[in-house]
N, C-alpha and C positions, 0 to 999 in steps of 0.2 A: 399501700404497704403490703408486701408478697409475705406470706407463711415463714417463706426460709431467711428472709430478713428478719423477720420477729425474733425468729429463734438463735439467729447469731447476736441481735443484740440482747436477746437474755442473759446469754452465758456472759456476757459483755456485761453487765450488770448489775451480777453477783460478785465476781469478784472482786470491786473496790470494797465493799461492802464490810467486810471482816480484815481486809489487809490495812486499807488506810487508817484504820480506826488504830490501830496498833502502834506504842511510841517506844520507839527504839531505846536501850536504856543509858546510853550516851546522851540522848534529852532528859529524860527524866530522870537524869542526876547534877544537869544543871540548875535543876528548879530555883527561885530564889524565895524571901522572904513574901509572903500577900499582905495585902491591905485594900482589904475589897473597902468602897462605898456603901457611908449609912443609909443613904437614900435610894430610892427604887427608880431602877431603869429600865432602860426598852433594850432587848437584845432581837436580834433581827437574824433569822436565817434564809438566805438564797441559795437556792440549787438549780441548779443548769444541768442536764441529763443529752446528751446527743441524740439523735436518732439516726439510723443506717440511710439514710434519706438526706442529711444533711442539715437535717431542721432540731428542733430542739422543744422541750418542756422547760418550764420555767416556773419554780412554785415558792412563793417566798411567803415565809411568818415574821408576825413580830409577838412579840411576847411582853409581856410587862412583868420584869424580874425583881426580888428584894434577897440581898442577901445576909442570913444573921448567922452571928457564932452558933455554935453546938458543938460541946463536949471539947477537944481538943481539933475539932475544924469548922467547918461551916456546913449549913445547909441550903439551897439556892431553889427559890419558890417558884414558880411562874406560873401565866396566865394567857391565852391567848386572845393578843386585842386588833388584831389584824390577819388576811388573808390575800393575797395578790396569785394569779393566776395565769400566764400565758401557754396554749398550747394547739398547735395546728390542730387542721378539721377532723383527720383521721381519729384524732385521741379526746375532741371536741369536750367528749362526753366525762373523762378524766377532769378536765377544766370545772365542769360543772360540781361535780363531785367533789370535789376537794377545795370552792367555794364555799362550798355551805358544810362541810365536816368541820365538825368540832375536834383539836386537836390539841392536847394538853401538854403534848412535847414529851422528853424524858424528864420531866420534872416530877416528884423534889429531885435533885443533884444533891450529891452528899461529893465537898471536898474536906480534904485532908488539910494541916496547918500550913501549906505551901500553896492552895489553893489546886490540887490537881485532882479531877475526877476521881473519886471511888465507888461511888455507886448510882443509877440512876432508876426512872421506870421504864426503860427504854423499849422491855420486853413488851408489856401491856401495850405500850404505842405503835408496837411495832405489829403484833395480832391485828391489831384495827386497822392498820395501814394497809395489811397483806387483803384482809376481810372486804374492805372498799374496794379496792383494786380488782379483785375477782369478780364483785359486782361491776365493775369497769368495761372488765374483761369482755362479760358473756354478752352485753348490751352491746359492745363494735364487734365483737365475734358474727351477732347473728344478723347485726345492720351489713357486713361484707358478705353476707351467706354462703362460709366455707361450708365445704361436706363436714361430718359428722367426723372423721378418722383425722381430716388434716385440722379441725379446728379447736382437736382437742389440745396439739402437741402447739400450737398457735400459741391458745391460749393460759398454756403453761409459762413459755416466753415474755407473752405481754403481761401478764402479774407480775414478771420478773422486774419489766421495765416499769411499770408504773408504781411498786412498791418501792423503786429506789428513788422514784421520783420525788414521790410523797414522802421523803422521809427517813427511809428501811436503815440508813450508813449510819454507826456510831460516832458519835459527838468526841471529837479531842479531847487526848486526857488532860493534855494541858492547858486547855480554852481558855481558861481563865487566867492562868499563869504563866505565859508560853516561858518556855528556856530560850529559847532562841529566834531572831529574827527570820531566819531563813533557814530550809534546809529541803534538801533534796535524795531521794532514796530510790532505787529501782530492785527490783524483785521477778525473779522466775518462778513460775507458778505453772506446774504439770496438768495438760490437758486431757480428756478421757482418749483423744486421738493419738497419744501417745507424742504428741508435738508440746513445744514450750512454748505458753505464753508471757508475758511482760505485763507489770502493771508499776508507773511510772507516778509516783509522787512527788507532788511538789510544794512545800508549804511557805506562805511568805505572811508577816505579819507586821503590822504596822503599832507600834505599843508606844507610849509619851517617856515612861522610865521604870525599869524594872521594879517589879511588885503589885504593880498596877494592871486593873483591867488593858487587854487591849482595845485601841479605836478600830480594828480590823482582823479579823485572822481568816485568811482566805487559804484553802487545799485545793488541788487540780488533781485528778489524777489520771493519766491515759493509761488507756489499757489496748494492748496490742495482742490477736490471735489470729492466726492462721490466714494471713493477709488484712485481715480489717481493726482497726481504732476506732474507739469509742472515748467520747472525754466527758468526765463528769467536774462541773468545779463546783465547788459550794463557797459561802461568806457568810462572814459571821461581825453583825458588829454592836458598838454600844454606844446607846446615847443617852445621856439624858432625859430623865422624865419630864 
């Protein structure tokens, strides 16, 4: 994996990152009525990350979640009781890494009486994310023994990617309560080159009847610059304790 690969999919990597996490407010005024589960469940998240190579990371949690009232919404706990791992050689050492981190999620989640995200620990998780990943970093940095000038701006890239791997994108506001079964949004987004890029969302969720957790809520989002695509999708689901 060459230097100048790395760094087109950095940029490639930040930007779903703050866009998709965003809910248009045409959703977020469908909300309907919640009625979360008394009993504790597993919520499960998978992320698929591309690579300019064609290959992919693949990092999934499960979490063991309870959700209780608080005040006029809910508070939403979690724990991590699972780690799953896939990632070519190049980034081998990522794999390893993020086996054995301990990862507490953005938990507690603070919803509102309609069940839509208001507050999370998303920041604190996401410090630790970037922190590993650095240390990711400088360990395949110095196993490809770039020079010192091109390995800096390298390894600026690769924190990019493996922070989004691990984690770095905000959780849907409406996760728990989608508005809607589908929807689909695309977005122009200005580059430092003075060109526009695209970043293409797509949300599809699979829920049993309004108010209720869903059994799935999957986002994709491609992101298109300056000739190259990057797709990230993540999944989200619930099961049963």
């Amino acid at each position: 994996m060459t230097v100048r690969t790395l760094l087109l999919a950095g940029i490639a990597t930040l930007l779903p990152t703050g866009l998709a996490a965003q809910q248009p407010q045409s959703i977020a005024s469908g909300v309907k009525n919640f009625a979360p589960p008394q009993k504790p469940l597993v919520l499960s998240r998978t992320v698929w990350r591309s690579l300019p190579d064609g290959k992919h990371i693949m990092v999934k949690r499960s979490y063991e979640v309870r959700i209780a009232a608080d005040g006029d919404g809910y508070v939403v706990d979690g724990a991590l009781i699972d780690t799953v791992v896939e990632a070519p050689p190049p980034v081998a050492l990522l794999a390893d890494l993020e086996r054995k981190r301990v990862d507490a999620g953005p938990f507690p989640l603070r919803l509102d009486r309609h069940g839509q995200i208001t507050g999370t620990n998303a920041a604190a998780s996401d410090r630790a994310a970037r922190s590993e990943a650095a240390r990711a970093s400088a360990l395949i940095l110095n196993q490809t023994r770039q020079s010192y000038a091109r390995g800096a701006g390298s390894m600026e890239a690769l924190n990019r990617i493996l922070a989004a791997a691990n984690g770095g994108a905000a959780w849907p506001v409406d996760l728990f309560n989608p508005a809607r079964n589908r929807h689909h949004e695309v977005r122009r987004v200005p580059l430092p080159s003075g060109n526009q890029g695209e970043v293409d969302v797509s949300i599809n969720v699979a829920s049993p009847e309004p108010g209720n957790l869903p059994q799935q809520f999957e986002r994709t989002v491609i992101t298109r610059l300056d000739g190259s695509e990057r797709v990230s999708r993540e999944v989200w689901t619930f099961d049963n304790r």
